[in-house]
C-alpha angles and dihedrals in degrees: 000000000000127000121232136176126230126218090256084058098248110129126212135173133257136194115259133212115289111254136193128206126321092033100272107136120242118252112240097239092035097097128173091332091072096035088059093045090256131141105267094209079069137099109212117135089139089044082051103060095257121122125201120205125197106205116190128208099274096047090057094051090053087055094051089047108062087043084070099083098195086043096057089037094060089050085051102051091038080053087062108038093041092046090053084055092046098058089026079140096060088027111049117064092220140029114265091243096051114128125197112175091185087059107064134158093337111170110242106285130156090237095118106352088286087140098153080043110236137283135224106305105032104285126156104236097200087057102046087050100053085044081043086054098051084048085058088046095053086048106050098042100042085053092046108040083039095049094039088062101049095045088042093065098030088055091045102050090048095047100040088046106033116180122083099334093062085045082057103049099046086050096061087046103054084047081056087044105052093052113108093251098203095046088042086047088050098051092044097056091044097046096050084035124252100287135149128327093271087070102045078046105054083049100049084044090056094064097031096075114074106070082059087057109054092045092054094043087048087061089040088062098043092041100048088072105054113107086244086070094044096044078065103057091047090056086057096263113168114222098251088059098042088043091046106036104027110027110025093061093065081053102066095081095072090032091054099047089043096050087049090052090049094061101061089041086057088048087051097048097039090050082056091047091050088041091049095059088251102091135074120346122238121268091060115064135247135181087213087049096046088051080050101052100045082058077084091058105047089166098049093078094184099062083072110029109058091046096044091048093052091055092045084047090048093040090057096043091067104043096053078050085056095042087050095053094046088062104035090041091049103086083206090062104108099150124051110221086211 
């Protein structure tokens, strides 16, 4: 600061010109470059020390994600039960069809790796509930990746073209919509027999769709009219290209987020089907038929708690996944909620 004197003879203090070492004052249009003894004329943030990173979207979102602490715990704990259902085979100590009748309804127990205890005729419980796990995987991916598609381009078509043809698909939609999804499930599975978990699959994937295609045709329709867009069609853009590469990119948030919460959606119904008596057949095993099947053995309390609880743990998993991606994926989310 520096002291003057005005012409009433009172004094006061000024800012002076900032300074670096060795007293010589700094230029105003210096900047760092002179602050750091360099030559002002030139350009050297990175010479300098200063580092300059360029973070993209996605990189963002991943940030916010694993800021989200349910969120990360939920990965963490579908990498590991999926992961279990993945390698069953190294994982789990039998095969999932192995019978011992001299080895009933035991409690769980470490004699013999018969952790989950056995059921009625010998089974080892742990193992048909890791091969039960990678039945729920399959499942669940092949519905949601299956319906996200269909809902993906349906959504898209309606909400790029409008008219009659989007009158027309969500049409169709809310008719999809307005079946009672449970009785329609029941009919159908026992209508093609109960069978593998691609069955069960193609019809779960042919109801899961339509909650995809109305969000994506809801940012279709806000989308199709930014200048980017428009800027597109000037250029000589056809539709396929400006639907596919301009505007369906700012769609796979949602799509993203949707599609995680389908999966576990698709675990749970499937777990009712196979409850139910109208889901996948034995051999082949089934968290919702191995809950089944311990209802013969009330007093066996093992045979339906370790499988139940898996598909409660799974079911939870994904939906704190969901929960995560919403947040990380929404470019408005400023505040994590975990």
């Amino acid at each position: 600061m520096t002291e003057f004197t005005r012409p009433d003879g009172s004094s006061g203090l000024v800012p002076t010109a900032p300074t670096v070492a060795g007293g010589q004052p700094l230029a105003p249009d210096a900047g760092i470059d002179t602050a750091v003894g360099m030559d002002p004329g030139i350009d050297s943030t990175a010479a300098a020390g200063l580092e300059l990173q360029v973070r993209s979207q996605w990189s963002y979102a991943r940030m916010r994600f694993l800021r989200h602490r349910l969120a990360v715990a939920g990965l963490i704990g579908l990498i590991i039960i999926f992961g279990a259902g993945i390698f069953a085979n190294l994982v789990a100590p039998y095969s999932y069809a192995a019978i011992d009748y001299t080895n009933t309804l035991h409690p769980p127990t470490t004699i013999n790796q018969h952790y989950f205890g056995t059921d009625g005729v010998g089974a080892d419980e742990f193992s048909r509930v890791i091969w039960g796990i990678r039945t729920s995987l399959e499942v669940g991916v092949f519905v949601a990746v299956v319906s996200s598609i269909i809902g993906l381009i349906i959504g898209a078509v309606a909400g790029y073209f409008g008219g009659l043809l989007d009158n027309l698909l969500m049409r169709i939609t809310d008719l999809v919509l307005t079946l009672p999804a449970l009785a329609i499930l029941l009919a159908f599975s026992a209508l093609l027999g109960n069978g593998s978990q691609w069955t069960i699959s193609i019809i779960l994937a042919a109801f899961f769709w339509t909650g995809i295609a109305r969000v994506v045709r809801g940012v279709f329709l806000s989308l199709r009219e930014k200048e980017y867009v428009e800027a597109a069609k000037a250029s000589g853009a056809g539709d396929a290209r400006i639907m596919f590469r301009h505007i369906l990119p700012n769609t796979l948030g949602p799509v993203i987020v949707n599609g995680t919460l389908a999966v576990g959606v698709a675990i749970l119904t499937e777990a009712a089907l196979s409850f139910l008596g109208f889901g996948i057949t034995p051999p082949t095993p089934s968290l919702g038929a191995l809950v089944n099947d311990g209802q013969n053995y009330p007093s066996q309390w093992w045979l339906t708690i370790f499988p139940g609880l898996l598909i409660v743990l799974i079911v939870l998993c994904v939906n704190f996944v969901g929960d995560g991606l919403r947040d990380a994926l929404d470019p408005q989310q400023r505040r994590m909620r975990a």
